[in-house]
C-alpha positions as CSV (number, residue, x, y, z in Angstrom):
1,X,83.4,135.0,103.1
2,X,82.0,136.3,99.8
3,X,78.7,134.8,98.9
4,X,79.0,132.7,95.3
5,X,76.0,131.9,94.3
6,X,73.6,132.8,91.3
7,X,70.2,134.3,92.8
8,X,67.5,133.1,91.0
9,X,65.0,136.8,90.3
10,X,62.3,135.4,88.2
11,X,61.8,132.3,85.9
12,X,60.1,131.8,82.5
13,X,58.0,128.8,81.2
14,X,60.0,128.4,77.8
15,X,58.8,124.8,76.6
16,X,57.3,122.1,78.1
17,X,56.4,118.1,77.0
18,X,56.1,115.1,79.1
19,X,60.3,114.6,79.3
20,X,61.0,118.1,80.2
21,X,61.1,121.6,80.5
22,X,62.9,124.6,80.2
23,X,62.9,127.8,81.4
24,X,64.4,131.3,80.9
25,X,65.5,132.3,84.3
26,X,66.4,136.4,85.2
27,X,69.5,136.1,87.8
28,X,72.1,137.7,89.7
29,X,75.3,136.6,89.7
30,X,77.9,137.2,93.0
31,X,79.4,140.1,91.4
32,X,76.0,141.8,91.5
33,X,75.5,141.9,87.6
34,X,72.4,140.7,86.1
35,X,71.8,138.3,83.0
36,X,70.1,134.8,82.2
37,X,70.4,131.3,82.7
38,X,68.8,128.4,80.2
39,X,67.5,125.7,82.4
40,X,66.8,122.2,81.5
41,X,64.2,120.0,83.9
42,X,64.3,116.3,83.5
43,X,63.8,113.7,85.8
44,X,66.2,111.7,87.7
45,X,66.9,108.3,86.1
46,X,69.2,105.2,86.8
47,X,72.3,103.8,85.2
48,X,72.8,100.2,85.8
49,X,75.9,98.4,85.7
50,X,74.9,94.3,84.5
51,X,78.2,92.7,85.3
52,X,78.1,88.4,85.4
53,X,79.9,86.0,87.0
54,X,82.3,85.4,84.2
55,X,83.2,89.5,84.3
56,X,81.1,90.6,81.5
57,X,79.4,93.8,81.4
58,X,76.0,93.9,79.8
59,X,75.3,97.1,77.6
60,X,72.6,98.2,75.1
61,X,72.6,99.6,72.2
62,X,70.5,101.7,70.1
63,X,70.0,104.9,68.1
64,X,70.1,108.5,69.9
65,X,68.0,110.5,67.6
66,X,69.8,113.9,69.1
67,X,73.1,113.1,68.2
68,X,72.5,110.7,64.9
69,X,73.9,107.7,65.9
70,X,73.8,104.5,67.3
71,X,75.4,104.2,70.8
72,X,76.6,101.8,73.4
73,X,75.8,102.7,76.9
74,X,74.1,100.9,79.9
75,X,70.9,99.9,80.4
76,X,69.4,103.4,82.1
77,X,66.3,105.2,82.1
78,X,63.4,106.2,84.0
79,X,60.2,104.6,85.5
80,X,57.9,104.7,88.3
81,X,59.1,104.4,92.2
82,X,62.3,104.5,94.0
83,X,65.4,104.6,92.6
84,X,66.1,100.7,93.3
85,X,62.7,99.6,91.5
86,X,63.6,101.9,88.6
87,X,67.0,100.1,88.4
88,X,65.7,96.6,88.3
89,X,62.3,97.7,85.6
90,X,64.9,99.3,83.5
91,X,67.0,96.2,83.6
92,X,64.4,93.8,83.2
93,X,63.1,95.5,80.4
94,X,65.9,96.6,78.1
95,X,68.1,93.2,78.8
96,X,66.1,90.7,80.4
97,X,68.3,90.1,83.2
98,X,67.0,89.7,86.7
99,X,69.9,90.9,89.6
100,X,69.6,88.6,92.5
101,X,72.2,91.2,94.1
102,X,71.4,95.3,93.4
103,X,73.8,97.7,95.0
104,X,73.6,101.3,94.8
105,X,76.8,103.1,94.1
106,X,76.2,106.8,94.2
107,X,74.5,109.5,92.5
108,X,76.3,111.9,89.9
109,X,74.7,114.8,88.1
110,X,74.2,114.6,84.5
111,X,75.2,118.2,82.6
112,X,74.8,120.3,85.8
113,X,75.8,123.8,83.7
114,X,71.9,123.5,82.7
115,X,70.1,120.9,84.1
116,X,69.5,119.8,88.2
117,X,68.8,115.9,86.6
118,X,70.8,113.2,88.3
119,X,71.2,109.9,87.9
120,X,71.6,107.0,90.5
121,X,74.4,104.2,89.7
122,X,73.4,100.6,90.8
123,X,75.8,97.2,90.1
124,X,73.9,94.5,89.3
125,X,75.0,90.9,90.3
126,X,74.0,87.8,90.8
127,X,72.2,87.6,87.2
128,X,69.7,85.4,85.6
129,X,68.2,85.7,81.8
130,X,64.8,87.0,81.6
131,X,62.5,88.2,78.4
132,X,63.5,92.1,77.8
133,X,60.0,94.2,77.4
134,X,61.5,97.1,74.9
135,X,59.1,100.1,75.3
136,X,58.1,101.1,71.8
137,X,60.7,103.6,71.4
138,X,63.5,100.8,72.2
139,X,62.4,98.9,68.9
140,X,66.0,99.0,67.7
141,X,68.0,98.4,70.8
142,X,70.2,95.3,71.3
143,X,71.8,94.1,74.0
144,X,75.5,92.1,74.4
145,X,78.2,91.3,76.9
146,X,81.7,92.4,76.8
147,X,84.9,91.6,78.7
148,X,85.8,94.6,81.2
149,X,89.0,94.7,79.2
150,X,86.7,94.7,75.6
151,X,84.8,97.9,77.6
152,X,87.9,99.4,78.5
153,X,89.0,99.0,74.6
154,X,85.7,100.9,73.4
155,X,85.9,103.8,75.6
156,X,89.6,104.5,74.5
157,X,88.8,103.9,71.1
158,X,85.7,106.0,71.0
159,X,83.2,103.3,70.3
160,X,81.8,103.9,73.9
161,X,80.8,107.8,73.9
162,X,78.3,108.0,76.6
163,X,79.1,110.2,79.3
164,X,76.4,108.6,81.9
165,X,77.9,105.6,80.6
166,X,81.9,106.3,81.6
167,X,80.7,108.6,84.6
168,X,79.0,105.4,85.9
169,X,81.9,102.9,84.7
170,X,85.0,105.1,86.2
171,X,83.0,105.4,89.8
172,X,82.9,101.3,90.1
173,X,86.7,101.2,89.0
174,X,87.7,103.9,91.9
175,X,85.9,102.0,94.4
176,X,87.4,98.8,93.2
177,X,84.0,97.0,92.4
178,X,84.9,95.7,88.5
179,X,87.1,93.1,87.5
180,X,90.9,93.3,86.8
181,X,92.2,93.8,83.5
């Protein structure tokens, strides 16, 4: 058996803030040549999937500076503690809802040709109304409901762009957890 990974040789502080860093990192790949890798560092966050008892799917909107747009995606970010208190802060604060029920579906990896930085899919039942408490850089961001079928409409017709977003989505509807339609 041939051995197929990259060997890391030396790494480079590139940039750094309090969301991430990168690095330059020397490496050598299986076949024994040398070159470099870009690497992005970011934290883990959560994606949360808000879906009520009438089949509605709570989702957020607001602009994404890096790609000039406004976007609708699921309430997701990062905070402090486990994965499962990040999940219901980030809820809590971007919609208001409170899940009586919070189940953790699985963890995918964001972009993992530069970055390590996962994200942990919860589904969040049982829902009451809360007061949202935006962070300041959520000034803009709304929040609706929508039909499964109305989310399954937006994705195909490219209102719904966010890969986190239809990564999340498309591992509830393999494992049967969102309504028909």
């Amino acid at each position: 058996m041939t051995d197929d990974r990259i060997t890391r040789l030396s790494r480079r502080p590139v940039y750094h803030n309090d969301w991430m860093s990168v690095y330059e990192d020397q490496v050598r790949f299986p076949g024994g040549t040398s070159g470099i890798y870009g690497v992005v560092e970011k934290p883990d966050f959560v994606a949360i999937v808000p879906l009520d008892d009438r089949g509605r799917i709570h989702l957020v909107s607001q602009f994404r500076y890096p790609v000039g747009q406004r976007m609708w995606e699921l309430p997701m970010g990062v905070s402090h503690g486990t994965p499962e208190q990040q999940a219901r802060a980030e809820l809590r604060e971007e919609t208001g809802l409170i899940a009586g029920t919070l189940r953790h579906i699985g963890h995918l990896f964001q972009a993992p040709g530069f970055s390590a930085q996962g994200f942990d899919v919860f589904l969040a039942t049982d829902l009451t109304q809360g007061q949202t408490e935006l962070e300041v850089t959520e000034s803009d961001l709304i929040a609706d409901a929508f039909p499964w079928p109305e989310v399954q409409r937006m994705i195909a017709a490219g209102e719904i762009t966010d890969a986190a977003t239809i990564a999340a989505l498309g591992l509830l509807l393999v494992r049967g957890l969102l309504p028909p339609g």
